[in-house]
TISEZA-574079 format. One line per field, with one value per residue (C-alpha): x, y, z; chain; residue number from 1. Coordinates in Angstrom, 3 decimals. Each point is the difference from the previous one (the first is absolute). Example, Ala and Ser with C-alpha at 12.3 -4.5 7.8 and 13.67 -1.06 7.14 Angstrom:
2
east 12.300  1.370
north -4.500  3.440
up 7.800  -0.660
chaine A  A
num 1  2
//
This chain:
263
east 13.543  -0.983  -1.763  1.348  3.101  1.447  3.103  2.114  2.028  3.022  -0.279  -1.464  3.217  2.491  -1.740  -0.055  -3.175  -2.342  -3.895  -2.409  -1.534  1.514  -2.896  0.683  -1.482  -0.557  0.355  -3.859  0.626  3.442  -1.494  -3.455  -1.267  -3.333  1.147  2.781  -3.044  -0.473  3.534  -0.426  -2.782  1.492  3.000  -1.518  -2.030  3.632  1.445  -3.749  0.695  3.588  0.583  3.776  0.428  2.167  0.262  2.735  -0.263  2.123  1.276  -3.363  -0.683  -3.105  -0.422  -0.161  -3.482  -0.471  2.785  -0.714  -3.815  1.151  2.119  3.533  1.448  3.433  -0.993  -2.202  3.253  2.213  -2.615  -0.566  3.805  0.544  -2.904  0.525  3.844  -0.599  -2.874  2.624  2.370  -2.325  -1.146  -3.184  -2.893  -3.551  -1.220  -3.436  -1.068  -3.408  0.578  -1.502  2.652  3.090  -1.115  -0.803  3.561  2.169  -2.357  -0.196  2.931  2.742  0.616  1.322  2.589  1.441  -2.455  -1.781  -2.711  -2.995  -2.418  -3.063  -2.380  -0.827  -4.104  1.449  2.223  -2.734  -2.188  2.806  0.277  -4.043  -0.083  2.937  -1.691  2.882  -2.418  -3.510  -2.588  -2.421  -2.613  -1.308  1.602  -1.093  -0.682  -2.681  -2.578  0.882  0.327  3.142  0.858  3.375  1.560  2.537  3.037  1.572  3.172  -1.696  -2.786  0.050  4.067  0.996  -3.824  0.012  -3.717  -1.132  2.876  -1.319  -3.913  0.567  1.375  -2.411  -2.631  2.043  -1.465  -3.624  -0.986  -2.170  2.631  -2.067  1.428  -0.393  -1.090  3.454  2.261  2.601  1.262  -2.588  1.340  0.398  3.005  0.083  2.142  3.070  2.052  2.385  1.632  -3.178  0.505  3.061  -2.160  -3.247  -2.847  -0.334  -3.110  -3.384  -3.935  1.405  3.086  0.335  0.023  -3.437  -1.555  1.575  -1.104  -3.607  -0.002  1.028  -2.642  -2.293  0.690  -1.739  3.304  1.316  3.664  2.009  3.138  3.054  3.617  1.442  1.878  -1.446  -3.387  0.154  0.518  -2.292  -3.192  0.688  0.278  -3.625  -1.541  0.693  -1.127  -3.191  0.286  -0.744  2.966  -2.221  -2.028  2.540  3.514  3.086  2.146  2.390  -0.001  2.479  -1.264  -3.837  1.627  2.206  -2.970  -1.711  2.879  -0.292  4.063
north 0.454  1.849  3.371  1.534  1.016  -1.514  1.513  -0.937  1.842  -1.436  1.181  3.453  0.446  -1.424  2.854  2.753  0.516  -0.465  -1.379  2.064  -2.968  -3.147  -2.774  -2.636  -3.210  -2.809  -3.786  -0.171  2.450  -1.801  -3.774  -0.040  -0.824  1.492  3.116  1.061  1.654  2.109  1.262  0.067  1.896  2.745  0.406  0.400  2.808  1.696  -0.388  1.854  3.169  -0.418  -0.012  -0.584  -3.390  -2.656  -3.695  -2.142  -2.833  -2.683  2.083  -0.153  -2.424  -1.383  3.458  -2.910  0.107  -3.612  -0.828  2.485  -1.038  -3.655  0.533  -0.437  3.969  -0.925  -0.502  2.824  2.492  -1.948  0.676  3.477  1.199  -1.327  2.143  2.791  0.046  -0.544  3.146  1.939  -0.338  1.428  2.584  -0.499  2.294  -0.937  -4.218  -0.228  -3.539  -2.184  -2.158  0.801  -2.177  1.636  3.067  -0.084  -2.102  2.921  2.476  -0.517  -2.563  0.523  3.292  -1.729  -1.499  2.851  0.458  3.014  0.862  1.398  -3.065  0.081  -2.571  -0.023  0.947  3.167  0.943  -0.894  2.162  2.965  -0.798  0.241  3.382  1.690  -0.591  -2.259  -3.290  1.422  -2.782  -0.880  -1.422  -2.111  -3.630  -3.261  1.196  3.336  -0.339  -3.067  -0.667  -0.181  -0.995  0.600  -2.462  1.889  -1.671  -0.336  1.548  2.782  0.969  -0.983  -0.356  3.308  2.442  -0.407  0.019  3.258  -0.520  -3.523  1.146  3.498  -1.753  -2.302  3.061  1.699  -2.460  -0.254  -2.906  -0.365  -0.877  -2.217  -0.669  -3.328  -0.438  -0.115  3.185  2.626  -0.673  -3.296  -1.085  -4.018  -1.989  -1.814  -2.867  0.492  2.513  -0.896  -2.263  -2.508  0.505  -2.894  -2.603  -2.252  1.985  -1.595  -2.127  1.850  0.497  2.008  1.642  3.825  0.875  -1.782  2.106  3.299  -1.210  -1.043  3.949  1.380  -1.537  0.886  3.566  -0.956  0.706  -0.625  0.436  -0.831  3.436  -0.940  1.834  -3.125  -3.286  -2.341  1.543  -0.564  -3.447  -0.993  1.893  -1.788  -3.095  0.565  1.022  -3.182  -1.550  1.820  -1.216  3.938  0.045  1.435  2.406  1.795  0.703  0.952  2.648  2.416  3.820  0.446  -2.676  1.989  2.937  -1.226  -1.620  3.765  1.104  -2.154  -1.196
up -18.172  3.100  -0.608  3.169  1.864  3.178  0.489  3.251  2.324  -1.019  -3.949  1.043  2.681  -2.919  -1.653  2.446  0.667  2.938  0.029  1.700  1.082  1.000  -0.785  2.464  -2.130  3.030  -0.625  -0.882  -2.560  -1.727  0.564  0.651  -3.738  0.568  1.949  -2.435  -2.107  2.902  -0.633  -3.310  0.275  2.410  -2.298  -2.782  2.014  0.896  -3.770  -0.988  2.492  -0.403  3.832  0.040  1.821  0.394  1.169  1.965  -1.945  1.063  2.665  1.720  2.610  2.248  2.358  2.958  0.991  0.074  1.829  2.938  0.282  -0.124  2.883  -2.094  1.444  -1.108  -3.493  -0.080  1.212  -2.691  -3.029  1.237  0.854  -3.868  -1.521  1.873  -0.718  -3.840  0.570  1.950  -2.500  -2.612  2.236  -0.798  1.530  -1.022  -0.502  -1.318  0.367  -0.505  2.395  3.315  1.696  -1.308  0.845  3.276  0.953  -2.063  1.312  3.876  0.493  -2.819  2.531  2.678  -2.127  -1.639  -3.150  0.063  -3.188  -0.603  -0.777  -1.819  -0.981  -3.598  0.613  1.575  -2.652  -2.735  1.865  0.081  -3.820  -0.415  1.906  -1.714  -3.120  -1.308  -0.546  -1.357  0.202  -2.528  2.072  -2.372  -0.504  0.796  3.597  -0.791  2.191  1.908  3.582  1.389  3.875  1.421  2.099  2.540  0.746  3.331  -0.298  -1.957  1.693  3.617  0.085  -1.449  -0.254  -3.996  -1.000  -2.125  -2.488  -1.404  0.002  -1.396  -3.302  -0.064  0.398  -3.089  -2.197  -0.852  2.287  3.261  3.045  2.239  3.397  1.716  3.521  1.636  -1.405  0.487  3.920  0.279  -3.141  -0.417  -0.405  -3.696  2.205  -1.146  1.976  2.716  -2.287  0.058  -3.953  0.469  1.659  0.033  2.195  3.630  0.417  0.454  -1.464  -3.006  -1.524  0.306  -3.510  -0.639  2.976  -1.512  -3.943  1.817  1.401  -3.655  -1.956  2.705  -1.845  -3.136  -1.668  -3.397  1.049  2.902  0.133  2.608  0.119  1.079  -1.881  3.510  -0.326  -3.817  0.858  2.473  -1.790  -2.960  1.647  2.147  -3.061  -1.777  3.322  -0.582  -3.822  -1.061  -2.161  -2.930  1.765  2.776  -1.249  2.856  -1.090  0.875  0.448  -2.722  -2.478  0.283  -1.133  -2.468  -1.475  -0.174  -0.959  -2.976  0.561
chaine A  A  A  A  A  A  A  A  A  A  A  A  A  A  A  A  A  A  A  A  A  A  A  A  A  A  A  A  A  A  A  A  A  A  A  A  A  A  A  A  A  A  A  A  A  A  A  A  A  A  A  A  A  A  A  A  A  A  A  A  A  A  A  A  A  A  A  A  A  A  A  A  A  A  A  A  A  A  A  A  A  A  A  A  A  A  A  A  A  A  A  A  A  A  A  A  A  A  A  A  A  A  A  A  A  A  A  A  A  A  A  A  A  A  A  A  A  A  A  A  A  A  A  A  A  A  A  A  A  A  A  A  A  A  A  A  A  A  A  A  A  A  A  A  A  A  A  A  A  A  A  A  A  A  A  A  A  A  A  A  A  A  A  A  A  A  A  A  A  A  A  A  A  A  A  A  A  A  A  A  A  A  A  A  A  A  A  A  A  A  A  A  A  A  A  A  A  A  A  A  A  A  A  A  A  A  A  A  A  A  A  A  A  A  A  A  A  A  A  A  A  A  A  A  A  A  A  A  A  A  A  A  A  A  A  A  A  A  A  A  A  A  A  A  A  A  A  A  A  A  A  A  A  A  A  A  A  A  A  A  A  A  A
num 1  2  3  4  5  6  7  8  9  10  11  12  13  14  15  16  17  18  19  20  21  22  23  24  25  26  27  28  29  30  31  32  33  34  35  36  37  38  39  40  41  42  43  44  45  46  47  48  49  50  51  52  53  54  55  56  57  58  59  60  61  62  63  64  65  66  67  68  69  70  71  72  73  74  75  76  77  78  79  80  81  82  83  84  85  86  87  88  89  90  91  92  93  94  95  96  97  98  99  100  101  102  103  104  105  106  107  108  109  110  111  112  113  114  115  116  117  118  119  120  121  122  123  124  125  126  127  128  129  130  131  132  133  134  135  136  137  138  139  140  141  142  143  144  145  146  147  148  149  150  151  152  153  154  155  156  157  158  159  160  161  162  163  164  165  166  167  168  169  170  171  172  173  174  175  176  177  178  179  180  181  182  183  184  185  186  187  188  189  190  191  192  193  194  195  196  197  198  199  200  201  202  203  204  205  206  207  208  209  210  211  212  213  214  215  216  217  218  219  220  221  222  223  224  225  226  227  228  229  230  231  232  233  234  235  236  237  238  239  240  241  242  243  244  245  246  247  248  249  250  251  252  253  254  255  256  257  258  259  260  261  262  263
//
């Protein structure tokens, strides 16, 4: 039996009420077997505060991202007129979402199509959560006094500015944050953006991620943070490149501080 609450927008409008929060899942996040403990781990993390949220569920469908940055525009405008229709309908106001990729396409290009939200990527809203006083770290945990790097992803950081928000919860807890050569606006590509997730990498001396995982253990650190399902992905995968599988774990923002959290 699950321990937590996912209620959907459907139930809560049968019952007349409306979600602070809309928590836009992402197809990582419903499919991807290893990244639904990411969203396990940030709902768990609402049900704790009691942040009043609420899910599409079936109703939800790929944002379009792929599509556009593969070049297919008329499937990106049909997946996108559907969502935003469905959101419309529920007049919903704020998404949080962990995926980097959603929320840059509902934040910048939804718009242009008639959806208009306030969008905020999950690190931000953990960090409002931290600051409010709503999620009170431990600091202690399997990660007190370890090193922790933060990879930025694209469509966070460079794409849409985001780069405090993930490092100031890391900073909440008791670790050291160790940066890695390339950062913030020089950040690195993990090699998976632009829809390069979908596809074998084009011939060359060496994959992306493995450059990127060769930069993060250049840190010395124990633990690999990301705010991104791709980036999830592709560090995991150049770390068991690197066959460091029992010394460097990947994880994301919201699974560290569930883990503090002790949820």
């Amino acid at each position: 039996m699950s321990t937590y609450q996912v209620p959907t927008m459907a139930e809560m409008a049968a019952n007349s009420q409306t979600p602070e929060v809309l928590f836009w899942v992402g197809c990582a996040g419903s499919f991807d077997e290893r990244y639904k403990a990411v969203t396990q781990a940030f709902v768990k993390i609402l049900n704790k505060v009691g942040v009043s949220f609420a899910v599409l569920g079936p109703e939800e469908a790929c944002t379009g991202d792929p599509a556009r940055r593969a070049g297919n525009e008329f499937l990106f405008q049909m997946q996108a007129v559907a969502n935003i229709q469905v959101m419309n309908a529920y007049e919903v106001k704020k998404v949080v979402t962990a995926c980097p990729h959603c929320f840059n396409t509902i934040k910048n290009e939804y718009p242009a199509l008639g959806g208009n939200y306030e969008v905020i990527h999950h690190s931000e809203f953990l960090q409002q959560l931290i600051n409010e006083g709503k999620v009170t770290l431990q600091g202690g945990g399997e990660f007190k006094g370890k090193k922790i790097t933060f990879h930025d992803s694209c469509y966070l950081g460079r794409a849409n500015g985001v780069y405090e928000a993930p490092r100031e919860v890391i900073k909440a807890l008791d670790v050291e944050l160790v940066e890695m050569k390339r950062c913030r606006t020089k950040g690195l590509c993990c090699g998976a953006g632009g829809a390069q997730m979908f596809k074998e990498p084009e011939p060359g001396k060496k994959d992306i991620n493995i450059e990127r995982t060769e930069e993060a253990l250049a840190t010395g650190a124990q633990a690999i943070a990301v705010g991104c399902p791709f980036c999830l992905t592709m560090m995991t995968d150049g770390i068991k490149n690197k066959n460091k599988e029992a010394e460097v774990q990947v994880y994301d923002l919201a699974e560290i501080v569930a883990k503090d959290m002790g949820i």
